[in-house]
N, C-alpha and C positions, 0 to 999 in steps of 0.2 A: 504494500500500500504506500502510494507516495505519501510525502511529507505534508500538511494542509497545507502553507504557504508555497507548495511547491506551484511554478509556474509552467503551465504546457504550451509547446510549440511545436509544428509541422514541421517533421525532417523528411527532406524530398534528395535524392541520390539518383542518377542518374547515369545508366550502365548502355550499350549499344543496342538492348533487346529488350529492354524492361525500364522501367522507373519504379523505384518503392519510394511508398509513403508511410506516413508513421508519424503517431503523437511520440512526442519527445517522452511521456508518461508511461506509453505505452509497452510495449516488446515485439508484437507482430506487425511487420509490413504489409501494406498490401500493393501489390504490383501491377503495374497498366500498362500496355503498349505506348514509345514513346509517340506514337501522333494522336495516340488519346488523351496523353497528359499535354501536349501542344495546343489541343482542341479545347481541354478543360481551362487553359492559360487566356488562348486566345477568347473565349467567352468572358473570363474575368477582365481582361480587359478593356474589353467591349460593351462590360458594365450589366452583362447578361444576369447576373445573381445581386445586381445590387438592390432589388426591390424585397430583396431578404433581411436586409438589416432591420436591426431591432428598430421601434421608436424612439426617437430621441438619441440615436448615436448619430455623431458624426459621416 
């Protein structure tokens, strides 16, 4: 069990045939094709997920 002040962050590594992702909290990756993780990039980009933000953040 992490620490409670413990802070989580996305750790993203990128190999020629896969991309793992992974809460920095966590222990298992999970792996995407790198032009699915390109396409998941290029959406946030593009501001495709921004209508997900909470109320009142930034």
């Amino acid at each position: 069990m992490p620490h409670p002040t413990a802070v989580d962050a996305v750790e993203v590594t990128q190999g020629s045939c896969v991309v793992l992702i992974r809460s920095s909290l966590g222990r298992i990756p999970v792996g995407v094709t790198p032009g699915a993780w390109a396409a998941f990039v290029d959406a946030v980009k593009a501001g495709e997920y921004d209508h997900r933000r909470p109320p009142g953040t930034p």
